[in-house]
VOKE-843343 format. One record per residue (C-alpha): x, y, z; residue in three letters. Coordinates in Angstrom, 1 decimal. Layout:
! VOKE-843343
<pt X="X" Y="Y" Z="Z" residuo="ALA"/>
...
***
This chain:
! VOKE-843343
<pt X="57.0" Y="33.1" Z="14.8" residuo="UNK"/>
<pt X="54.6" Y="34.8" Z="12.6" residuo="UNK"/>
<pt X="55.3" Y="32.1" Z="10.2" residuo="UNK"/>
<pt X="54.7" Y="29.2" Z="12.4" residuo="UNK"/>
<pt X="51.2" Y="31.2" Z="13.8" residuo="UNK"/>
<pt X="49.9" Y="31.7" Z="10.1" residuo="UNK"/>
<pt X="50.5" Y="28.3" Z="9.1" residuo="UNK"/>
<pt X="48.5" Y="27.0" Z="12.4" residuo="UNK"/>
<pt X="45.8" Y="29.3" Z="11.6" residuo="UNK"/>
<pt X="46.0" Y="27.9" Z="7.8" residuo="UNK"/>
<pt X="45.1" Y="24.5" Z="9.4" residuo="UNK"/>
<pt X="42.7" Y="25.3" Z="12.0" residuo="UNK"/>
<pt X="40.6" Y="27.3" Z="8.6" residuo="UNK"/>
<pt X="41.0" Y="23.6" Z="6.5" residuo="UNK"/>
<pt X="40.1" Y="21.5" Z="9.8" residuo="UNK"/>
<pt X="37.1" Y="23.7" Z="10.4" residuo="UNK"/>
<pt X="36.1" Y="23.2" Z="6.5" residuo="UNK"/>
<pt X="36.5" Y="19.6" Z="7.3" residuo="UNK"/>
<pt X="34.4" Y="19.1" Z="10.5" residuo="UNK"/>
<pt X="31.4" Y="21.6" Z="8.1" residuo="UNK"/>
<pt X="31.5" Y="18.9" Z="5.3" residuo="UNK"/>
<pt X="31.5" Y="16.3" Z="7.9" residuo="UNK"/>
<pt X="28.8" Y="17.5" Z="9.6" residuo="UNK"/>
<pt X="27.0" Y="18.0" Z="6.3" residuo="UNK"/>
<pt X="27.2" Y="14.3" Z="5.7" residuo="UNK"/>
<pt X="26.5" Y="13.4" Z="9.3" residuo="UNK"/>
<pt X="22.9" Y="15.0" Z="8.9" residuo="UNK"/>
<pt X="22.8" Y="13.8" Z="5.5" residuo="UNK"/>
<pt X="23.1" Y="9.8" Z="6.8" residuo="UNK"/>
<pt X="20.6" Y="10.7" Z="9.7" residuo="UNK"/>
<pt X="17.9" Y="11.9" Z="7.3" residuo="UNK"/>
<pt X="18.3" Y="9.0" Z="4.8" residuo="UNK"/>
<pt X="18.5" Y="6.5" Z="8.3" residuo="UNK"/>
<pt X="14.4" Y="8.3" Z="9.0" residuo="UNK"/>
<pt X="13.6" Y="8.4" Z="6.2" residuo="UNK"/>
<pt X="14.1" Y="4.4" Z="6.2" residuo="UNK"/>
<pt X="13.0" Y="3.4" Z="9.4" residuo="UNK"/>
<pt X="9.3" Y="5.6" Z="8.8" residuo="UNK"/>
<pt X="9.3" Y="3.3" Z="5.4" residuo="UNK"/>
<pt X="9.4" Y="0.4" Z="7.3" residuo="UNK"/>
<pt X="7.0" Y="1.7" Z="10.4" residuo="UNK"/>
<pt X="4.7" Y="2.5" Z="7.5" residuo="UNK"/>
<pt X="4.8" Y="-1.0" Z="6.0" residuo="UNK"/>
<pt X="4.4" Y="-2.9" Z="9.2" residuo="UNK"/>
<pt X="1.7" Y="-1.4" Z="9.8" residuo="UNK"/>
<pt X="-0.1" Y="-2.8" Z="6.9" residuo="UNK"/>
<pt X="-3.5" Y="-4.0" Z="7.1" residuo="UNK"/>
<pt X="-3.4" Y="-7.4" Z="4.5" residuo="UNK"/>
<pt X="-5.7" Y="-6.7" Z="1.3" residuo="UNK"/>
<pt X="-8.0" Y="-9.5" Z="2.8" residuo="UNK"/>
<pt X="-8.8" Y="-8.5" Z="6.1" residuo="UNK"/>
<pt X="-12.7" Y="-7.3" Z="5.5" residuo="UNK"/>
<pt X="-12.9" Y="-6.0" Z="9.7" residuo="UNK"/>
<pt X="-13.3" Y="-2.5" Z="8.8" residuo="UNK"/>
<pt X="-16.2" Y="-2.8" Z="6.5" residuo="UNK"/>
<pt X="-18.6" Y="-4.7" Z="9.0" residuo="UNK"/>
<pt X="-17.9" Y="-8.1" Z="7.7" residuo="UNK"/>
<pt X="-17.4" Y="-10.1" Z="10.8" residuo="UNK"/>
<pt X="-16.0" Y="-13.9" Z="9.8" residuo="UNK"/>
<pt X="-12.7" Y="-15.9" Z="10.1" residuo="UNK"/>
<pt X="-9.6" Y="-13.5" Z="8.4" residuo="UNK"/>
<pt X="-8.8" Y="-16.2" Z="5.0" residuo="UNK"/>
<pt X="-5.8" Y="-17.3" Z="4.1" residuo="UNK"/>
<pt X="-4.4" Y="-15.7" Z="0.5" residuo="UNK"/>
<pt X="-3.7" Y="-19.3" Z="-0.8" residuo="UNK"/>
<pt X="-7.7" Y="-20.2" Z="-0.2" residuo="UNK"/>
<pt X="-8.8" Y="-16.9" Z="-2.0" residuo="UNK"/>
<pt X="-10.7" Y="-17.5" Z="-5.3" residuo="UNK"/>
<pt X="-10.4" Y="-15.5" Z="-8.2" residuo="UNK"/>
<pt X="-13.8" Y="-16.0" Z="-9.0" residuo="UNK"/>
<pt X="-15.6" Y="-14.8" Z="-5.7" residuo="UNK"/>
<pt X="-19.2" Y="-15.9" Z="-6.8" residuo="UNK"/>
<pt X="-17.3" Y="-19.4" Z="-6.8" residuo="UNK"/>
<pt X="-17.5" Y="-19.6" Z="-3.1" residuo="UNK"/>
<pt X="-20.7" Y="-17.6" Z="-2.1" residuo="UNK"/>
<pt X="-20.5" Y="-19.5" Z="1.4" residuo="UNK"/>
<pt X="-17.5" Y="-16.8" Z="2.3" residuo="UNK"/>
<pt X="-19.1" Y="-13.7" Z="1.0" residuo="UNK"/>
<pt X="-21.5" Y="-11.7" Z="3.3" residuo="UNK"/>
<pt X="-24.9" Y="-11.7" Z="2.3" residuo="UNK"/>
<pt X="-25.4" Y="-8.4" Z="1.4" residuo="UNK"/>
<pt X="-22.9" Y="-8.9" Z="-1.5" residuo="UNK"/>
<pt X="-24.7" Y="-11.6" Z="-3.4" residuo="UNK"/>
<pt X="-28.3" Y="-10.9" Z="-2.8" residuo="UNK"/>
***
């Protein structure tokens, strides 16, 4: 009988063991799943490199495909306190 109890106690001591590591992992998963979804709340909230609102410019939001390189080349986009 003492034999039988101290090889049920053996496995209750490995299943315990068991249900820590798994727990372990558990909270490891969680942390990498927040740490993920606050990546991607960070990047949707992304203000495009374009959008001028904040610093008082007030005009139509251009397209990135219309954008010149060369920003004297279209002078007609630019406020005027840039240029003059």
């Amino acid at each position: 009988m003492e034999n039988h109890l101290a090889k049920k106690d053996e496995e209750c001591k490995i299943m315990k063991e068991e249900i820590n590591l798994l727990r372990k992992e558990v909270d490891h998963l969680n942390k990498s799943l927040n740490s993920s979804q606050t990546l991607d709340d960070i990047l949707s909230h992304q203000i495009p490199s374009l959008n001028k609102s904040s610093l008082g410019y007030v005009g139509e939001p251009s397209n990135i495909n219309d954008a010149s390189p060369d920003p004297l080349k279209n002078k007609d986009d630019l406020p005027r306190e840039i240029y003059v």
